[in-house]
C-alpha positions in Angstrom: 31.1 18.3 -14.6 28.9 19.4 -17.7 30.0 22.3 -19.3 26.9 22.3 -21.6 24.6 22.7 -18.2 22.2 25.7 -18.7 22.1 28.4 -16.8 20.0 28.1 -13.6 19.1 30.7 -10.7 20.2 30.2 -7.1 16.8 30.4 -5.8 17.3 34.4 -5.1 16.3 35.3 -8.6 19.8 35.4 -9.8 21.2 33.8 -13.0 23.7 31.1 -12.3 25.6 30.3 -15.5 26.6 26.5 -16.4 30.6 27.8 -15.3 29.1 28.7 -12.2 27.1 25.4 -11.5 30.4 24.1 -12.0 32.6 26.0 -9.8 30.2 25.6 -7.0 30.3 21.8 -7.4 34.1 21.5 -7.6 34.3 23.8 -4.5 32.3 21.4 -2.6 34.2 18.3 -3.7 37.3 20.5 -2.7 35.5 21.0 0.7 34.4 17.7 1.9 37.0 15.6 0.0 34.1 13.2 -2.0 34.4 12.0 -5.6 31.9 12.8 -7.9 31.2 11.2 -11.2 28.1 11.3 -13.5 26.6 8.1 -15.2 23.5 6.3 -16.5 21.1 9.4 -15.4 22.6 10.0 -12.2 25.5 12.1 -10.4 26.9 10.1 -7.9 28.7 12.3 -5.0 30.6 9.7 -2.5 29.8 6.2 -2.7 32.3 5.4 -0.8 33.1 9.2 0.8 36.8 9.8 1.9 38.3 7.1 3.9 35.6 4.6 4.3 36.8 1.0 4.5 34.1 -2.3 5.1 31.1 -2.9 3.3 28.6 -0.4 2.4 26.1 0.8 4.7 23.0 -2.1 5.2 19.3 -1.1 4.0 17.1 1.3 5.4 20.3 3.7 5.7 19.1 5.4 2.2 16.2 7.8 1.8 14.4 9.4 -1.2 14.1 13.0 -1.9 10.9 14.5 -3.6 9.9 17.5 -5.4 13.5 18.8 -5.2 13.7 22.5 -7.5 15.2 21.9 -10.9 17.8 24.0 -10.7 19.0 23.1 -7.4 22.4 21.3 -7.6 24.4 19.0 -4.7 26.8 22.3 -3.7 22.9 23.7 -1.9 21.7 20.2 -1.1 24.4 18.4 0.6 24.7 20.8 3.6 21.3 20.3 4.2 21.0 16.8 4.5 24.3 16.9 6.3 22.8 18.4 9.2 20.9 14.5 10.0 24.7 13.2 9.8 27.7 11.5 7.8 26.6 10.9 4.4 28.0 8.0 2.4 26.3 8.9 -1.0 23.8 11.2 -2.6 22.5 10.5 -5.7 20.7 13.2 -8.1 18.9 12.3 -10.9 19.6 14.1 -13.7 18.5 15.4 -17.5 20.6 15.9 -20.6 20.0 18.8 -20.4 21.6 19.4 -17.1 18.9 20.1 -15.0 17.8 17.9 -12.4 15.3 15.5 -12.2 13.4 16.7 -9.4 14.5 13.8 -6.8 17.3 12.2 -5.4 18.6 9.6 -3.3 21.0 10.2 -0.4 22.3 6.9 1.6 23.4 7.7 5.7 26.1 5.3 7.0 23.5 4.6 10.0 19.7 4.1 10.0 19.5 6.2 12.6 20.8 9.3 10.8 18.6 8.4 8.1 15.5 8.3 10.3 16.5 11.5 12.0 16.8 13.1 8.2 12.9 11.8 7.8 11.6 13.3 10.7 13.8 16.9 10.3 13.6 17.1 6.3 10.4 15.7 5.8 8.5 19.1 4.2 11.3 21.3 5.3 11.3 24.2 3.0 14.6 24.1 0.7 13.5 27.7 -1.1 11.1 30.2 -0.1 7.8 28.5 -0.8 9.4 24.9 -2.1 8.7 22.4 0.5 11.0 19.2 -0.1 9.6 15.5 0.9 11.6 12.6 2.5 11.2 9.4 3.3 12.5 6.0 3.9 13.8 4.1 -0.1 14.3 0.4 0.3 16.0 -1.4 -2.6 13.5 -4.1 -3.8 14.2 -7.4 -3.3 11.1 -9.2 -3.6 9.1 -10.3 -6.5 5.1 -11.1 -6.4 4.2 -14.8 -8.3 0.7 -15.0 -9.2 -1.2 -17.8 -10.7 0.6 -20.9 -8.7 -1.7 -24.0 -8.3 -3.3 -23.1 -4.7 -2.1 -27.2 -4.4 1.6 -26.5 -4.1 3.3 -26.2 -0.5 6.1 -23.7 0.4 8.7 -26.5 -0.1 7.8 -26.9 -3.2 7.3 -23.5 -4.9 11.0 -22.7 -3.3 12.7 -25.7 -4.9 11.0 -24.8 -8.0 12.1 -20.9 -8.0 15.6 -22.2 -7.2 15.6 -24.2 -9.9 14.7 -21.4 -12.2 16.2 -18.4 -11.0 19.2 -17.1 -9.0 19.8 -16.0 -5.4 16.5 -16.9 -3.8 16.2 -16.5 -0.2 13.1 -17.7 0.8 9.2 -18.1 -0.6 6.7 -16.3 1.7 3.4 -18.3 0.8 -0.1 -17.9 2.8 -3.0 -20.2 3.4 -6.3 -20.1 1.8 -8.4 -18.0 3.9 -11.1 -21.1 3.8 -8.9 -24.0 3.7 -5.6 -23.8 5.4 -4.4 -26.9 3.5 -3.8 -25.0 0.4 -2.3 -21.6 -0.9 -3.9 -18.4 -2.1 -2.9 -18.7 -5.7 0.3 -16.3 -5.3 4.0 -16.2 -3.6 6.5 -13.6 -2.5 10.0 -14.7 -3.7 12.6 -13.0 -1.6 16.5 -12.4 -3.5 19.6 -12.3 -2.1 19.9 -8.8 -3.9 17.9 -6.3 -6.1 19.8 -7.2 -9.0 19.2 -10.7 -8.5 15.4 -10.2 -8.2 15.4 -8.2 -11.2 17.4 -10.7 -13.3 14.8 -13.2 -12.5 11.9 -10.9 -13.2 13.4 -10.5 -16.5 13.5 -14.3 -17.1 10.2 -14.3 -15.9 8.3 -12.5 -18.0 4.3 -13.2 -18.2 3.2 -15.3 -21.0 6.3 -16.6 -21.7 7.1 -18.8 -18.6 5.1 -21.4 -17.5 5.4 -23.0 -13.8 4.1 -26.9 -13.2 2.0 -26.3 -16.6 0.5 -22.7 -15.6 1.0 -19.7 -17.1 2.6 -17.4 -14.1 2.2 -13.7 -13.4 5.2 -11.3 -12.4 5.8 -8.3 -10.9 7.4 -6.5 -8.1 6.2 -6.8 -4.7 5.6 -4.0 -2.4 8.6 -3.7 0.5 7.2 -3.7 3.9 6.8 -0.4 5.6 10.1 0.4 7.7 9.3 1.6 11.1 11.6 2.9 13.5 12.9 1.6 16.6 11.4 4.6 18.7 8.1 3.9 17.4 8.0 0.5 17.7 8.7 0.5 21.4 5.9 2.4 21.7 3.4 0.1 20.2 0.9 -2.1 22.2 -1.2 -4.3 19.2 0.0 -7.2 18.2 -1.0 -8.3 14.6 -2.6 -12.1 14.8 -2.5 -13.7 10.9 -3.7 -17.3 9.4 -7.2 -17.1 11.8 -10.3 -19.4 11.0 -13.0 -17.1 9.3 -15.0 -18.7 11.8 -13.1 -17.8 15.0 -14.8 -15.0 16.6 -13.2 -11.1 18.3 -15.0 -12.8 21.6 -12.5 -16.0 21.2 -9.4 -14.2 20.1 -10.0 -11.7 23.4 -10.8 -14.4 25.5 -7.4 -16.6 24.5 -5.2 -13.4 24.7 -6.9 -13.0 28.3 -5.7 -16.0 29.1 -2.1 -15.2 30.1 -3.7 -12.1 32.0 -6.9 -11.5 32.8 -8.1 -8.4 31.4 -5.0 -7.1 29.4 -6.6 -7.1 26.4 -8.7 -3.6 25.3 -10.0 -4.3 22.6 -10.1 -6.8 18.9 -10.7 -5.9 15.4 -10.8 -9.0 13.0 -10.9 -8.7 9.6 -11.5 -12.2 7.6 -8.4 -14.3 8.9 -6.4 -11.9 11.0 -6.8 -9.5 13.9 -5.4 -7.0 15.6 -5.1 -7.3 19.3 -5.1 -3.6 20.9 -3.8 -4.0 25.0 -3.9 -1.6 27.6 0.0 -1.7 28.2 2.9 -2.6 26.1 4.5 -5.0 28.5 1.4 -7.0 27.9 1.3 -6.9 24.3 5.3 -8.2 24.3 4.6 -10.9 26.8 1.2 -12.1 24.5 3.4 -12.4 22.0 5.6 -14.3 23.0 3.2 -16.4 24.9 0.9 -16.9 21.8 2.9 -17.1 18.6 2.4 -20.7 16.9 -0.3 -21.2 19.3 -3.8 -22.8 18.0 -7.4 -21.3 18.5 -10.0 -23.1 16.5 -7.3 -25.4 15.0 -5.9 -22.8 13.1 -1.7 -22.1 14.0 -1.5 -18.7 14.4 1.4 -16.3 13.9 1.7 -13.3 16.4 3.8 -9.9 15.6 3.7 -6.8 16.8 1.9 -4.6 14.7 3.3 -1.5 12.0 2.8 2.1 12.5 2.0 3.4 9.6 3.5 7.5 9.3 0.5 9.3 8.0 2.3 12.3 7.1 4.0 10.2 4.3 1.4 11.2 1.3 3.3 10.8 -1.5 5.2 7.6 -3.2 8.3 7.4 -5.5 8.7 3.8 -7.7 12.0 4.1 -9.2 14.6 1.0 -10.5 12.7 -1.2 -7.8 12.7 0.9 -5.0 10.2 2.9 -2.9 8.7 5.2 -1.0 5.2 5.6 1.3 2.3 6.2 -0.9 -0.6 8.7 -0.6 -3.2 6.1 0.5 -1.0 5.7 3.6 -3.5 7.6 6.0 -3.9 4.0 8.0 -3.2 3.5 11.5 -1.5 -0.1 11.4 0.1 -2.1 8.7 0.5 -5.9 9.1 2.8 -8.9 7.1 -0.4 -10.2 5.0 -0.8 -9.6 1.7 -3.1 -7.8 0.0 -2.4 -9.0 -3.7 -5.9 -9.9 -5.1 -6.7 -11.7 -8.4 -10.2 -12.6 -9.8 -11.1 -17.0 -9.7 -9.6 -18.2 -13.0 -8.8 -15.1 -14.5 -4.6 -14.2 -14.5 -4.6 -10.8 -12.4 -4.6 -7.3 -12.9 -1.5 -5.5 -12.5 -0.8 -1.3 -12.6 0.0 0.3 -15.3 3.8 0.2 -15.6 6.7 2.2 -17.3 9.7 -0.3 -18.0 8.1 -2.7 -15.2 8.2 -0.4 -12.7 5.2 2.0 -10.9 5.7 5.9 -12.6 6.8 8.3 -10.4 3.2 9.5 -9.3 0.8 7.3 -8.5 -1.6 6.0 -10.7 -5.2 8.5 -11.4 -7.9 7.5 -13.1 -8.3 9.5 -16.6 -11.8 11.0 -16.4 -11.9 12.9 -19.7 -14.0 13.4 -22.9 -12.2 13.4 -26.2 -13.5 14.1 -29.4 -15.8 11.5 -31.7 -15.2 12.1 -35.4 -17.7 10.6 -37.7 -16.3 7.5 -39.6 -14.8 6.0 -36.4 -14.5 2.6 -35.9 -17.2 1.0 -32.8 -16.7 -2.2 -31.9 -19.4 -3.1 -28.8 -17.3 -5.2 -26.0 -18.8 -6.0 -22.4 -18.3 -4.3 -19.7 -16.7 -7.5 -18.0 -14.2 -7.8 -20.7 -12.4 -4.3 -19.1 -10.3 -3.9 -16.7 -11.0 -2.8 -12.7 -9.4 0.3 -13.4 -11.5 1.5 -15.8 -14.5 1.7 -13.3 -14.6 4.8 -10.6 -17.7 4.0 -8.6 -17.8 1.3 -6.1 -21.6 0.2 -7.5 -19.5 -0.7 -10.8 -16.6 -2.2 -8.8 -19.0 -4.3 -7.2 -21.4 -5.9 -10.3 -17.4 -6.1 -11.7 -16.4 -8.0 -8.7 -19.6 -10.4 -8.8 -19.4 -11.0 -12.1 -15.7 -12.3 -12.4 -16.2 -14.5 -9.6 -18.8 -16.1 -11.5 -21.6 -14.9 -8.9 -25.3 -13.7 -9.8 -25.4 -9.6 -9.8 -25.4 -8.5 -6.5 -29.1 -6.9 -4.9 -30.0 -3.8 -3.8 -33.1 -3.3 -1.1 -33.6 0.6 -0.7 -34.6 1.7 3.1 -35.9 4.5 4.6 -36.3 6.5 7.9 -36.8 9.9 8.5 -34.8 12.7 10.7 -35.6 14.5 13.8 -35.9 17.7 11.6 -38.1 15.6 8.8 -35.5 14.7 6.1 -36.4 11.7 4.7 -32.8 9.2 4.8 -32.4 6.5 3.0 -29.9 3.6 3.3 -29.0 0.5 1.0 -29.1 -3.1 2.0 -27.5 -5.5 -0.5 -27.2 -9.2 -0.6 -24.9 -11.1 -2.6 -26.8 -14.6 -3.6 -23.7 -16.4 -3.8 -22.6 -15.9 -0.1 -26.3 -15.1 1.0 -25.8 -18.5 3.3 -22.5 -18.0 4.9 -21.4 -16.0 7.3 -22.9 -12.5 6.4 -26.4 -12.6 4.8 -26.5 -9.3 3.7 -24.4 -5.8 4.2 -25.8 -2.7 5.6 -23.7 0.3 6.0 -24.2 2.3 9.2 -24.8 5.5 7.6 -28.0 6.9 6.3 -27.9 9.6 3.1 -30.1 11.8 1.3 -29.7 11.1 -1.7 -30.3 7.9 -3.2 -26.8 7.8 -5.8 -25.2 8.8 -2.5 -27.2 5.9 -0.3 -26.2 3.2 -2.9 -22.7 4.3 -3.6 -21.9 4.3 0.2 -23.9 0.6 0.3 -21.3 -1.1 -2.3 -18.1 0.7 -0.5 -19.1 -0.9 2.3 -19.8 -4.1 1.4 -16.5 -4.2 -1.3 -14.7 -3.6 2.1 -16.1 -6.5 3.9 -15.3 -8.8 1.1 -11.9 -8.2 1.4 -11.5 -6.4 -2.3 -8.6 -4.0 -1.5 -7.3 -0.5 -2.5 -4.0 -1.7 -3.8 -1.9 -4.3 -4.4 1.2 -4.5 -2.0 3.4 -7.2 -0.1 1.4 -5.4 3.4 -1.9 -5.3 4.2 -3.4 -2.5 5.9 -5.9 -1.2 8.2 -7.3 1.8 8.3 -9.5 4.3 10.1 -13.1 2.4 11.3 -14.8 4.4 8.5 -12.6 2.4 6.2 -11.9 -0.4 7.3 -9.3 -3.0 4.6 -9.5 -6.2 4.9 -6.8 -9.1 3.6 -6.9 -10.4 0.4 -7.8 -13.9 -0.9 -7.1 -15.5 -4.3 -10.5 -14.9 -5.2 -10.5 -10.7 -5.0 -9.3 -8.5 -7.4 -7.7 -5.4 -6.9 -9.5 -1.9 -6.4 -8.5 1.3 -5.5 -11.0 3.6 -3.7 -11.2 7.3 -3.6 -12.7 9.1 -0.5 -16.2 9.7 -1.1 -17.5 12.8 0.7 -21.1 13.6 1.1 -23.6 14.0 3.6 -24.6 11.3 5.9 -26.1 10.2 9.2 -24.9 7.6 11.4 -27.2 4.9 12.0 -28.4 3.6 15.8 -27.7 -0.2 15.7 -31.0 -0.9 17.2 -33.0 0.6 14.3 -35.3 -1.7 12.3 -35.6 0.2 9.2 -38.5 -0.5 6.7 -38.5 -0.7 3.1 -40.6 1.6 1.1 -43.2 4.8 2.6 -42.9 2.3 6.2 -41.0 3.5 8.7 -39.4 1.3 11.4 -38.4 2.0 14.9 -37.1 5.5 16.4 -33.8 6.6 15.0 -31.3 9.3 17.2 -30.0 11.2 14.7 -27.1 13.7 16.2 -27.3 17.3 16.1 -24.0 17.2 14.0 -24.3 14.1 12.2 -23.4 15.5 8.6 -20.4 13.6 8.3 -19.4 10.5 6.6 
């Protein structure tokens, strides 16, 4: 125990002294019997607790607390995360100066009790008007390898980590997106342990390691989303990954239809996977089984069922490796694909990091002014020579996107139509030369505006999502809500993340031929309440 701890207040606008702090803390190790001991930043309590005898308890038993009071010690916290069951440690972060650090971590000797704490402690209210925030902490064990010849087979990168680091597990490597015969540029190395992953991230260090000749890029990857058992028997999509662009919803419905005739409600396809949405669950389980490893349009799928995603988790912690949800995570399902994304060529663009790992809040973008004294140094640079994160609109993330995949600038044709009550509404079409023959010819959002910024802004969101340049980098791909839609990532994307952009807007009848310039095209319906975006 600190006897230097400063005084703190019991959340009742009383002053408790450093002695106090104390004697509450060695009353509650009197009480429940647990050891507690203070070291490298942290106060252990438990770890093992009285009488415990195996191994400790597996992952997903530990969760991380948020936005915890500074001068709240374990003596008020323990009892409360008792009430979810037996705990086998809790950790608090802590200052010199004896406060806390405003989070913790407290380990369950079950995933169920730790999943119960979630769902009961999540936002529960630990002092009048300080609301707390739990969620699921999963030490890391994975590590993201960018830069690998696309050339190289599975078989191969794993020899070659095993070779160079310790405790590998296993390589997770994905297909090109256009030709399943080679990789996307990148690899997931799974470790035996967190330490072991870390050791080898050390070794790894970009710039200073080279792999078959090439330069390699390191980092941590993003754990996949842990979803619990009850929600999982309630899910009817399966996720469907390593598609043909080419295939078609109408040909993944019709093959899922195959094994039942009308099971299937509904599929989304983004790029090369889908999700499969059924009427019934006892479908979806029997597809999967039924279709895993099977081929449509040559291609040898992989069939799982699809991740939850808990949209109530809006917040993310980063800490030594481990994590917690993040505040983009208002999605609907997650899936196994990646959605790490680096430019053609180029080595790829990583967040900012403190000691290698993400900062405890994610990431904003600095939009501030700051003095210019005369005598300061200029020196004129390209806008291509910065990186993604310096941009905020999505017209800027495009012409970025374009340029470092060595494409022509992309172009804008301006549209217009007006509204049952005589607004004029204008809408964006933009074609990107380079894929102008492919698949897509151009991208049209299905909104209207009213304001041209807003109209082109809207335009280049749209089509960013359609090219598969995603909001962050993670081991998981996600999808979200229809109006915005993520797509998986390819090795020649680079990462972007996208801030909701509110403004007015009307939704746009897909039989409409719109004209350019003072001609208008056919009748458009424009709803009574269409303001939204």
């Amino acid at each position: 125990m600190n006897e230097e701890n400063t005084d703190g207040t019991n959340g009742c606008g009383k002053v408790r002294t450093g002695t106090q702090n104390e004697a509450a803390l060695l009353a509650l190790m009197e009480k429940t019997g647990y050891n507690m001991v203070q070291e490298n930043g942290q106060r252990k309590f438990g770890g093992p607790p009285p009488g415990w005898e195996g191994p400790p308890p597996p992952r997903g038993c530990e969760v991380f607390v948020g936005k915890i009071p500074r001068d709240m010690y374990e003596d008020e916290l323990v009892p409360v995360f008792e009430r979810a069951g037996k705990i086998y440690e809790f950790r608090l972060m802590m200052e010199f100066s004896g406060e806390n650090r405003g989070y913790a971590f407290v380990m369950y000797t079950t995933k169920e009790e730790a999943q119960l704490a979630i769902r009961i402690l999540n936002n529960y209210e630990i002092r009048p008007g300080k609301f707390i925030g739990v969620c699921v902490s999963l030490d890391n064990c994975r590590l993201f390898i960018g830069a690998i010849p696309k050339e190289k087979k599975k078989e191969e990168i794993l020899d070659e980590m095993k070779k160079v680091t310790e405790g590998v597990v296993d390589v997770i490597v994905y297909p090109s997106a256009t030709d399943k015969t080679k990789n996307r540029g990148f690899a997931f190395v799974e470790y035996e342990s967190h330490r072991a992953a870390a050791m080898a991230r050390r070794k790894l260090i970009p710039g200073t390691f080279q792999l078959w000749g090439h330069t390699i890029q390191v980092d941590w990857a993003d754990p996949e989303k842990e979803v619990d058992e009850e929600t999982m028997q309630r899910v009817k999509v399966l996720y469907v990954r390593n598609l043909m662009i080419s295939t078609t919803e109408e040909t993944i419905k019709a093959e899922f239809n195959k094994f039942k005739p009308g099971a299937v409600e509904r599929v989304k396809k983004l790029r090369d996977y889908a999700f499969v949405h059924f009427f019934n669950r006892e479908d979806a389980v029997a597809a999967m089984s039924v279709m895993n490893g099977k081929c449509i349009d040559g291609a040898s799928i992989e069939v799982t069922l699809a991740k939850p995603v808990n949209k109530e988790n809006t917040w993310r912690q980063h800490l030594n490796g481990q994590i917690s949800p993040n505040s983009e995570n208002l999605l609907v399902y997650a899936n196994k694909e990646e959605s790490h994304s680096k430019a053609l060529g180029k080595p790829p663009t990583l967040p900012t990091r403190l000691n290698g790992q993400h900062s405890p809040s994610p990431p904003e973008i600095e939009r501030c002014t700051y003095p210019f004294f005369p005598g300061t140094k200029l020196t004129p640079i390209s806008m291509y020579s910065l990186k993604s994160n310096h941009f905020n609109s999505a017209v800027m993330h495009l012409d970025y996107y374009c340029n470092k995949n060595n494409w022509a600038p992309p172009e804008y044709y301006l549209y217009s139509t007006t509204s049952q009550d005589g607004k004029v509404l204008l809408v964006y079409k933009i074609v990107i030369p380079a894929i102008a023959n492919g698949s897509q010819s151009y991208f049209m959002p299905d909104k209207l505006c009213t304001t041209l910024e807003d109209a082109k802004e809207l335009a280049a969101q749209f089509t960013l999502l359609h090219l598969d340049y995603n909001f962050r980098r993670s081991s998981i791909n996600s999808l979200s809500p229809v109006s915005a839609t993520l797509s998986s990532g390819t090795p020649s994307v680079l990462p972007y993340t996208s801030r909701p952009y509110s403004y007015p807007s009307y939704p746009l009848s897909p039989t409409i031929s719109l004209a350019n310039g003072s001609h208008v095209g056919q009748r458009l319906y424009i709803s009574n309440q269409a303001s939204f975006f």
